[in-house]
Gaussian input, Z-matrix of N, CA and C with variables (Angstrom, degrees):
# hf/3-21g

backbone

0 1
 N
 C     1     B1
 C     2     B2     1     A1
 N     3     B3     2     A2     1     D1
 C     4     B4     3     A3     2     D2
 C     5     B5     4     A4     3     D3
 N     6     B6     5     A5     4     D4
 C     7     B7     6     A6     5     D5
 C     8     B8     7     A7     6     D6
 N     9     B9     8     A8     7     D7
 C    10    B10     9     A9     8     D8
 C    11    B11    10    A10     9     D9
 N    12    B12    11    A11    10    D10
 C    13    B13    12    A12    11    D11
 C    14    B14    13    A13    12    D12
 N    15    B15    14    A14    13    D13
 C    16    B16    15    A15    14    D14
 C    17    B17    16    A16    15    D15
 N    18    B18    17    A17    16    D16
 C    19    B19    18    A18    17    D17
 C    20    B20    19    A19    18    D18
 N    21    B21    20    A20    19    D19
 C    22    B22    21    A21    20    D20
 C    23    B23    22    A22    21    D21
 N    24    B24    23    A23    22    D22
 C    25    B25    24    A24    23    D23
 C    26    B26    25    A25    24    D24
 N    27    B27    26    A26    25    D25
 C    28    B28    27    A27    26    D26
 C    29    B29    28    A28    27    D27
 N    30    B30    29    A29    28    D28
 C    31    B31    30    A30    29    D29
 C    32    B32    31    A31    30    D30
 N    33    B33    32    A32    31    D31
 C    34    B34    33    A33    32    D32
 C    35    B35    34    A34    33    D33
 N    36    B36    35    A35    34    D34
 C    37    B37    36    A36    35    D35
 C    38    B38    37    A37    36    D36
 N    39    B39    38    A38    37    D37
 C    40    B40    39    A39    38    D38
 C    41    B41    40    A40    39    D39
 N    42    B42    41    A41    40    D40
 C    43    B43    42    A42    41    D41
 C    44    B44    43    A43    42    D42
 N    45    B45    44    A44    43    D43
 C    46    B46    45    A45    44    D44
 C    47    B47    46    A46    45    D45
 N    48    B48    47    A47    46    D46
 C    49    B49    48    A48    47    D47
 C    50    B50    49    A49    48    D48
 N    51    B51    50    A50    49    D49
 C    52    B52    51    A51    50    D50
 C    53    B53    52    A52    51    D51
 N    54    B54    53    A53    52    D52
 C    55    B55    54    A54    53    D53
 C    56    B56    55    A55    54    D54
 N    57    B57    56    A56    55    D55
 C    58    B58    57    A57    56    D56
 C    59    B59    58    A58    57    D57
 N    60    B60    59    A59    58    D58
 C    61    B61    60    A60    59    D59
 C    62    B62    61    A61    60    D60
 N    63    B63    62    A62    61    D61
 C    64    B64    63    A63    62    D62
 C    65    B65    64    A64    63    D63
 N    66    B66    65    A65    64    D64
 C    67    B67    66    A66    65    D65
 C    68    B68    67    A67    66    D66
 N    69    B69    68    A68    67    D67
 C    70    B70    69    A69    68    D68
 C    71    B71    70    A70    69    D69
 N    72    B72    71    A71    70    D70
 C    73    B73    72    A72    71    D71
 C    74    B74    73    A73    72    D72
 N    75    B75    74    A74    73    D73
 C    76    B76    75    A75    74    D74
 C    77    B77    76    A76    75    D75
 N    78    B78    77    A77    76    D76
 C    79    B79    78    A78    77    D77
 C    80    B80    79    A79    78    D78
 N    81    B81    80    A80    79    D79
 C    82    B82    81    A81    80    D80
 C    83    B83    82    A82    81    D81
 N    84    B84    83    A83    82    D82
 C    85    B85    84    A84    83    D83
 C    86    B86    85    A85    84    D84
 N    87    B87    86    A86    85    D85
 C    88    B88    87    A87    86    D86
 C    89    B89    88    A88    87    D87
 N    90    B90    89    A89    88    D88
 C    91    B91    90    A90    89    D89
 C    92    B92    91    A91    90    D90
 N    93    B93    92    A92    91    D91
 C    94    B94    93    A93    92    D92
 C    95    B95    94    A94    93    D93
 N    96    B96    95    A95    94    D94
 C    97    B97    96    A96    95    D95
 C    98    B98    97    A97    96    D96
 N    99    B99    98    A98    97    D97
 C   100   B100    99    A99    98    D98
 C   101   B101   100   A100    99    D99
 N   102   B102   101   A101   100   D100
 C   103   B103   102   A102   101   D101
 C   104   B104   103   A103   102   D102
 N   105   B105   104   A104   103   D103
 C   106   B106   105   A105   104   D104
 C   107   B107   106   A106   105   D105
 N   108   B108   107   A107   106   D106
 C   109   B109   108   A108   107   D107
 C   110   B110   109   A109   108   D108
 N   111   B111   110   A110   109   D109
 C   112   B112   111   A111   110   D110
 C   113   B113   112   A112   111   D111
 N   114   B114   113   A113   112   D112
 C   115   B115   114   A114   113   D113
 C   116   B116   115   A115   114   D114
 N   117   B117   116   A116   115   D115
 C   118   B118   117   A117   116   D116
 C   119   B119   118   A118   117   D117
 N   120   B120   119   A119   118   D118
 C   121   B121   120   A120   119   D119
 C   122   B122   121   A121   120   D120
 N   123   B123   122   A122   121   D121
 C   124   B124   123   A123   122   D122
 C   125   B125   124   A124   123   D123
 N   126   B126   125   A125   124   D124
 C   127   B127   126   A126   125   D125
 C   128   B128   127   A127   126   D126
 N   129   B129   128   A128   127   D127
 C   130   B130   129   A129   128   D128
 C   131   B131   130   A130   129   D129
 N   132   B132   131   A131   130   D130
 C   133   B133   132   A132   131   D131
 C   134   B134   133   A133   132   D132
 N   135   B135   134   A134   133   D133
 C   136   B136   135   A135   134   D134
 C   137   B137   136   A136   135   D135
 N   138   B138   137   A137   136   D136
 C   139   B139   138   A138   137   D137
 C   140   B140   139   A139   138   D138
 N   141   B141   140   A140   139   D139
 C   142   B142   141   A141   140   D140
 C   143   B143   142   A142   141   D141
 N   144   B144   143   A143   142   D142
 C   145   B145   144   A144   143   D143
 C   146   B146   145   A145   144   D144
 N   147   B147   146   A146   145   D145
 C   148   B148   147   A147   146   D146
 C   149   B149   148   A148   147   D147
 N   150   B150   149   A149   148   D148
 C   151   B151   150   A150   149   D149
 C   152   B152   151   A151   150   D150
 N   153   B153   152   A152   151   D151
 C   154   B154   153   A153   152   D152
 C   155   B155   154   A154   153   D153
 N   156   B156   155   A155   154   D154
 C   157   B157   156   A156   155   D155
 C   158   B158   157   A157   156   D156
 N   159   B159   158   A158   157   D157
 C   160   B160   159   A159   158   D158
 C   161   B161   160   A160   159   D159
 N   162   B162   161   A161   160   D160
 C   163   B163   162   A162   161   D161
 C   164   B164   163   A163   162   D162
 N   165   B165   164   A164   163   D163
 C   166   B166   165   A165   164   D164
 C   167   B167   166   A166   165   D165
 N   168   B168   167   A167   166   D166
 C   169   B169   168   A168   167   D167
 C   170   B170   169   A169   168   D168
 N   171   B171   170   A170   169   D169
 C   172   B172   171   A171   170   D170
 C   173   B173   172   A172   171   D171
 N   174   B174   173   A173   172   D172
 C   175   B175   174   A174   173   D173
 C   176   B176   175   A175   174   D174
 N   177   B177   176   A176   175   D175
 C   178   B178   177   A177   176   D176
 C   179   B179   178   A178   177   D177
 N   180   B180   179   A179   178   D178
 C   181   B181   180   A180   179   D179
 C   182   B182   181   A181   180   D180
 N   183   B183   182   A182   181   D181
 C   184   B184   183   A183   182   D182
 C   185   B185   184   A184   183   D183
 N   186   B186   185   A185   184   D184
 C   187   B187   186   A186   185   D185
 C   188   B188   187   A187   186   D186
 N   189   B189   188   A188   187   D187
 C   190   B190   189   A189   188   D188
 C   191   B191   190   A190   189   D189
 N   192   B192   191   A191   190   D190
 C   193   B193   192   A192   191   D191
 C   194   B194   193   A193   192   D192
 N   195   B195   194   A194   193   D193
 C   196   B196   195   A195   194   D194
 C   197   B197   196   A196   195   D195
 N   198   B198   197   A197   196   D196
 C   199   B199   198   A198   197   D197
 C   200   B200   199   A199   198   D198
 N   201   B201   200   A200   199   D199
 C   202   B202   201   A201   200   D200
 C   203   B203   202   A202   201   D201
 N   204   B204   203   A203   202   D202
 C   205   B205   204   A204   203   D203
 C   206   B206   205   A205   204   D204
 N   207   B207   206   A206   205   D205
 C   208   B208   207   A207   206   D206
 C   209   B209   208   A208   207   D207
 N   210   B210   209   A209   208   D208
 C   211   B211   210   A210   209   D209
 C   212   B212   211   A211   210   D210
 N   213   B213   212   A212   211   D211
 C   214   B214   213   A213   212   D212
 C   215   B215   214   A214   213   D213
 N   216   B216   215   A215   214   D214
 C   217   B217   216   A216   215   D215
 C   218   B218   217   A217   216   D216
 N   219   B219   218   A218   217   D217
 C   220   B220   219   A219   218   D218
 C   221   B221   220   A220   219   D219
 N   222   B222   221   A221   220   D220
 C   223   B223   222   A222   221   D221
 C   224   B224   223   A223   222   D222
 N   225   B225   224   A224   223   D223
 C   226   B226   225   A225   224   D224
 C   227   B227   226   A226   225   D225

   B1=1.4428
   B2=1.5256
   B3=1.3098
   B4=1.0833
   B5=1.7671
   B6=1.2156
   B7=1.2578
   B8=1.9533
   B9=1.7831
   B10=1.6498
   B11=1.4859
   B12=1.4892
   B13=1.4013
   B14=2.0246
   B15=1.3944
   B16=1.6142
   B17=1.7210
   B18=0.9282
   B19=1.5126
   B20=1.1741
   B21=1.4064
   B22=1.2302
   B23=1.5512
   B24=1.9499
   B25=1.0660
   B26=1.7259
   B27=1.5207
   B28=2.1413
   B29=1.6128
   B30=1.1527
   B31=1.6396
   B32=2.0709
   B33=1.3951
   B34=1.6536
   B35=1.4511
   B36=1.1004
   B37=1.7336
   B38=0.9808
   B39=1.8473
   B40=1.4132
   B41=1.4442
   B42=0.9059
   B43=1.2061
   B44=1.7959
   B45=1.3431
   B46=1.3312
   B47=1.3710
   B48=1.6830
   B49=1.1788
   B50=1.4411
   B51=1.2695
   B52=1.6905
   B53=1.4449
   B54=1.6401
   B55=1.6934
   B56=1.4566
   B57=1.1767
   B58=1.8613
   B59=1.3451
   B60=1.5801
   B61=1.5284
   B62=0.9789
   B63=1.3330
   B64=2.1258
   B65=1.2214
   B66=1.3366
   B67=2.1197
   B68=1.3788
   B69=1.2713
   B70=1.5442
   B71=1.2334
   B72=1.7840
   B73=1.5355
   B74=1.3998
   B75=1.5888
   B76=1.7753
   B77=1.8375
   B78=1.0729
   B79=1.9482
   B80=1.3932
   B81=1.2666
   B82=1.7528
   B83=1.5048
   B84=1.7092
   B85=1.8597
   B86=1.4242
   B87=1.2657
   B88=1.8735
   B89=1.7904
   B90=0.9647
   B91=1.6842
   B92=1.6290
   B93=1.4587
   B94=1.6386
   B95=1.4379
   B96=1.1565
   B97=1.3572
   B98=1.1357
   B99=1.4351
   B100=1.3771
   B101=1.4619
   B102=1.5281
   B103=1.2487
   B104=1.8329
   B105=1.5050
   B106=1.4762
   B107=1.4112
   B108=1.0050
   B109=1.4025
   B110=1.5801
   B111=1.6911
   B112=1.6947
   B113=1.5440
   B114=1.6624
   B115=1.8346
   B116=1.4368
   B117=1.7004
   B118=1.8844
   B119=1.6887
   B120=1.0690
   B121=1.9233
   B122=1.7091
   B123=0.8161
   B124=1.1535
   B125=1.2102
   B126=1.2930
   B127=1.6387
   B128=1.3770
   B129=1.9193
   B130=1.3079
   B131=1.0918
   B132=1.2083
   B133=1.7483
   B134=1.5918
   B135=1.2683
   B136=0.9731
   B137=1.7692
   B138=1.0965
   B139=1.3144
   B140=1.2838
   B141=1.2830
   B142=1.9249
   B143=1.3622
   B144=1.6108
   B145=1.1997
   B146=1.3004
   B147=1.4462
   B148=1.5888
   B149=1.6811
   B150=1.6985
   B151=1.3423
   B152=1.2330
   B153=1.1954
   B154=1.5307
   B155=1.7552
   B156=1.1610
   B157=1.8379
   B158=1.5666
   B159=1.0660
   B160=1.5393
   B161=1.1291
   B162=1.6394
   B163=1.2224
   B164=1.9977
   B165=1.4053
   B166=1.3376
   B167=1.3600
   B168=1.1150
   B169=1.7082
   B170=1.2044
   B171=1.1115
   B172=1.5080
   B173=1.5757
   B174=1.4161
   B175=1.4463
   B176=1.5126
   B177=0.7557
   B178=1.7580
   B179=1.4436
   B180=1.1911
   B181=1.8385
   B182=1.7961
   B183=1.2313
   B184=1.2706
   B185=1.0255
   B186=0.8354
   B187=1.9740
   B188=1.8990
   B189=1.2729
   B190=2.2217
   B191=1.8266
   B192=0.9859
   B193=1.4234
   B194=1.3319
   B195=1.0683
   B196=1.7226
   B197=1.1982
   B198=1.9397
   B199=1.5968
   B200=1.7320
   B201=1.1074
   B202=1.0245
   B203=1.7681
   B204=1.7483
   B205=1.5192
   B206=1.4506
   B207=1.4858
   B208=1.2460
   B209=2.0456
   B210=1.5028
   B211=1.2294
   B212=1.7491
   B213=1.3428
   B214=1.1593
   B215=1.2135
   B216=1.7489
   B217=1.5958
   B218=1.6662
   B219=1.5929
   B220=1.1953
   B221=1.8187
   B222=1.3840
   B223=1.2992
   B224=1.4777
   B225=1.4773
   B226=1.7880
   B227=1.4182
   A1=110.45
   A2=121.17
   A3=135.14
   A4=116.47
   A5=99.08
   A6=122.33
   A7=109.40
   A8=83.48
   A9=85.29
   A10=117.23
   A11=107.71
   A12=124.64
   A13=108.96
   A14=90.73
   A15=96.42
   A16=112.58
   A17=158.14
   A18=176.20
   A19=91.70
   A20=137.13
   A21=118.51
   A22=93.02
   A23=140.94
   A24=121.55
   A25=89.24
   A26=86.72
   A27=111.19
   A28=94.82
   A29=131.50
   A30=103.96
   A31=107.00
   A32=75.21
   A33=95.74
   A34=113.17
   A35=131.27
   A36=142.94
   A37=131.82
   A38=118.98
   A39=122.68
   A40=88.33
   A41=125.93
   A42=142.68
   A43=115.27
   A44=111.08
   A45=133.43
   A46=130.84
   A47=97.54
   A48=132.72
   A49=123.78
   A50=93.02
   A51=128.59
   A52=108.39
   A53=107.42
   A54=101.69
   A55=104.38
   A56=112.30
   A57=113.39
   A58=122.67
   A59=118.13
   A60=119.02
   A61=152.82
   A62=84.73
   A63=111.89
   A64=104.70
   A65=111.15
   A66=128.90
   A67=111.11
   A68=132.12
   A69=128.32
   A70=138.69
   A71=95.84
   A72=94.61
   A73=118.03
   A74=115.56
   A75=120.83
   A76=92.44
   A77=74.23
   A78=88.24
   A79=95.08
   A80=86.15
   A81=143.30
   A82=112.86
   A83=94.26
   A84=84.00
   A85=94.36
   A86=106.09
   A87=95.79
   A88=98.90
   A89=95.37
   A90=100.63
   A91=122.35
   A92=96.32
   A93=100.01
   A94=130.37
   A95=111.08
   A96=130.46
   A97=140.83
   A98=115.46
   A99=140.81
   A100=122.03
   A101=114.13
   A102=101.00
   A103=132.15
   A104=100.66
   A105=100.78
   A106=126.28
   A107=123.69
   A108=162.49
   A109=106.85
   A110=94.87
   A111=114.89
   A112=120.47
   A113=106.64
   A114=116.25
   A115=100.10
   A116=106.20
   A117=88.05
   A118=110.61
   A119=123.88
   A120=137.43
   A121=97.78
   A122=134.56
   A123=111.15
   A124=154.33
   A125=83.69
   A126=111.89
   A127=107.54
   A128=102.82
   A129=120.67
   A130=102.71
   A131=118.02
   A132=136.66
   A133=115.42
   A134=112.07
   A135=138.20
   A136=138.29
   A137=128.83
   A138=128.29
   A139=113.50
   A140=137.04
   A141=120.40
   A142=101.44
   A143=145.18
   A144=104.78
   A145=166.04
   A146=83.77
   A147=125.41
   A148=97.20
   A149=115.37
   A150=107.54
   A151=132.77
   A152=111.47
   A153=103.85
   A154=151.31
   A155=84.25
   A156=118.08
   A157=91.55
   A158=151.96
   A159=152.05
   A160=111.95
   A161=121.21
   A162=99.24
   A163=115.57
   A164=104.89
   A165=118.02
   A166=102.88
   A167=123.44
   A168=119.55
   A169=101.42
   A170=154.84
   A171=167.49
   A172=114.02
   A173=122.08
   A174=114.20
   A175=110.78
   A176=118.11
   A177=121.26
   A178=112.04
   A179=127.55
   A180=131.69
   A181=96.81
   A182=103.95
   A183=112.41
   A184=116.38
   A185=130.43
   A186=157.01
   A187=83.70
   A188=124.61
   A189=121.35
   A190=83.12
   A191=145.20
   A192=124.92
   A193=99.87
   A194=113.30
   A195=136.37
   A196=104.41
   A197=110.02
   A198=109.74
   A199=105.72
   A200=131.79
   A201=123.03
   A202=145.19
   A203=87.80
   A204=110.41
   A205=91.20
   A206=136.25
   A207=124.72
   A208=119.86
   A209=93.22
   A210=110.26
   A211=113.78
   A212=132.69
   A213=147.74
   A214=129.07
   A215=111.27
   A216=100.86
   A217=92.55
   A218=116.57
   A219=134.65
   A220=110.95
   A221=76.24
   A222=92.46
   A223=122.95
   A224=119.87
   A225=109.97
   A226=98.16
   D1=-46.85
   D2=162.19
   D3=-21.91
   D4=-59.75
   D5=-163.32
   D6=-74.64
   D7=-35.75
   D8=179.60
   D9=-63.89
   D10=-40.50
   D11=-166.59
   D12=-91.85
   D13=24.08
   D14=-178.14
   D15=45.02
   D16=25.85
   D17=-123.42
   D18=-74.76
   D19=138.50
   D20=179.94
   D21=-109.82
   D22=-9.56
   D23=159.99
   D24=-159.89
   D25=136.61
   D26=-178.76
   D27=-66.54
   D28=123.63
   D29=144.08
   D30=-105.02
   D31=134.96
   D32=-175.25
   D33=-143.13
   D34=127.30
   D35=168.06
   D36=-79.95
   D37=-8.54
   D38=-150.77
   D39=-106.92
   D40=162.17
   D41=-171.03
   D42=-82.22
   D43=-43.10
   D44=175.49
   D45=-60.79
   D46=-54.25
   D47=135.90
   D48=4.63
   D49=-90.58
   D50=-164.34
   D51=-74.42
   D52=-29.85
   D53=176.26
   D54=-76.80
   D55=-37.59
   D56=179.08
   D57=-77.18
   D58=-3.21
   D59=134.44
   D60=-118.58
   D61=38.95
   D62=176.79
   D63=-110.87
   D64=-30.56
   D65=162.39
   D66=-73.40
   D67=-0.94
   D68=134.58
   D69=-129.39
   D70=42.21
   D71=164.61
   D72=75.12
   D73=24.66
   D74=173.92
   D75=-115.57
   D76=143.15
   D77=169.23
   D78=-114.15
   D79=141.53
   D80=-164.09
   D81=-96.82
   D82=121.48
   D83=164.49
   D84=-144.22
   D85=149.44
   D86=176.61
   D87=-125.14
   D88=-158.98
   D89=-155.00
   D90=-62.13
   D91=-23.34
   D92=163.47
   D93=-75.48
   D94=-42.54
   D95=141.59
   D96=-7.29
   D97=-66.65
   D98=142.41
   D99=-54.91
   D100=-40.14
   D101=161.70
   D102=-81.18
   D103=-0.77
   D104=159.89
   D105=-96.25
   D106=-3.99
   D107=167.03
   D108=-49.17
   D109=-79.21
   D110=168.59
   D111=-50.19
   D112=-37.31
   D113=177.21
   D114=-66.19
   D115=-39.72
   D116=-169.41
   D117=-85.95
   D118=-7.28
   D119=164.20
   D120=-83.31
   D121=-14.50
   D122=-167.98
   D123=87.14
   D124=17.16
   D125=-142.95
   D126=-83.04
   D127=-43.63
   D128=169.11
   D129=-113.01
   D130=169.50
   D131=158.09
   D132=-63.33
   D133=-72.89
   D134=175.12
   D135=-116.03
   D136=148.29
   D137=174.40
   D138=-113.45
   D139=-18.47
   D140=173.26
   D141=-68.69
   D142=-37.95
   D143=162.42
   D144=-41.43
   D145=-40.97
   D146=167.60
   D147=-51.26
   D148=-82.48
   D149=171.03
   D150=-37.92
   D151=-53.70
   D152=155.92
   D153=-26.33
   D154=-40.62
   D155=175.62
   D156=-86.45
   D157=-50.44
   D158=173.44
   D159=-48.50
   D160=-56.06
   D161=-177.06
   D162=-104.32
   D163=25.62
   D164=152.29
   D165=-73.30
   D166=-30.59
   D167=-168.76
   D168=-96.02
   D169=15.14
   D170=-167.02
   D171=66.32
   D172=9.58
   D173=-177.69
   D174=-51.23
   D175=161.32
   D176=-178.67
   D177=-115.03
   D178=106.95
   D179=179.98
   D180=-127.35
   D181=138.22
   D182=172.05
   D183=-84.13
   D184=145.25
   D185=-115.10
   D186=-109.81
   D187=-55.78
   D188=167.01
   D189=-64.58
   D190=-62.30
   D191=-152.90
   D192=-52.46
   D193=-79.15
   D194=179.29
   D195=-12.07
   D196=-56.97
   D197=-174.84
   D198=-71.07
   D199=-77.71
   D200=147.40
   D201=43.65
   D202=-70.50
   D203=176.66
   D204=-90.05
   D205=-59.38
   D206=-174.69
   D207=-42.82
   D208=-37.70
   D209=177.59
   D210=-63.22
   D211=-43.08
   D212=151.91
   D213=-60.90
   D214=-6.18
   D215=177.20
   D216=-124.66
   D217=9.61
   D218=-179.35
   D219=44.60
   D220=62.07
   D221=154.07
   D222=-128.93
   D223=-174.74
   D224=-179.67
   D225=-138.75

């Protein structure tokens, strides 16, 4: 579908996913992504809450990722 509608970027999280649209040439954003996306529009304020609330819900981010994204959406 992607492909029909020329997409100019998939967002996808799954792992499976994302390899089978990097093997035709779609760029990829998955949910963090988008939420740095929204920090640099303005969209949100912030994103460690957001993460925060994720892995209250059991999402799993690694503890260098985590820092990382805070580090890229310049936050601490």
């Amino acid at each position: 579908m992607a492909e029909e509608l020329k997409a100019n970027r998939v967002l996808i999280d799954e792992k499976l996913g994302r390899k089978v649209a990097q093997s035709r040439n779609l760029p990829v954003t998955g949910t963090i992504g988008l939420l740095l996306i929204a920090k640099k529009k303005g969209i949100i304020i912030e994103v460690k809450p957001i993460l925060e609330q994720f892995l209250s819900q059991g999402k799993r981010i690694s503890p260098i990722l985590y820092q990382e994204i805070l580090g890229m959406a310049e936050e601490s």
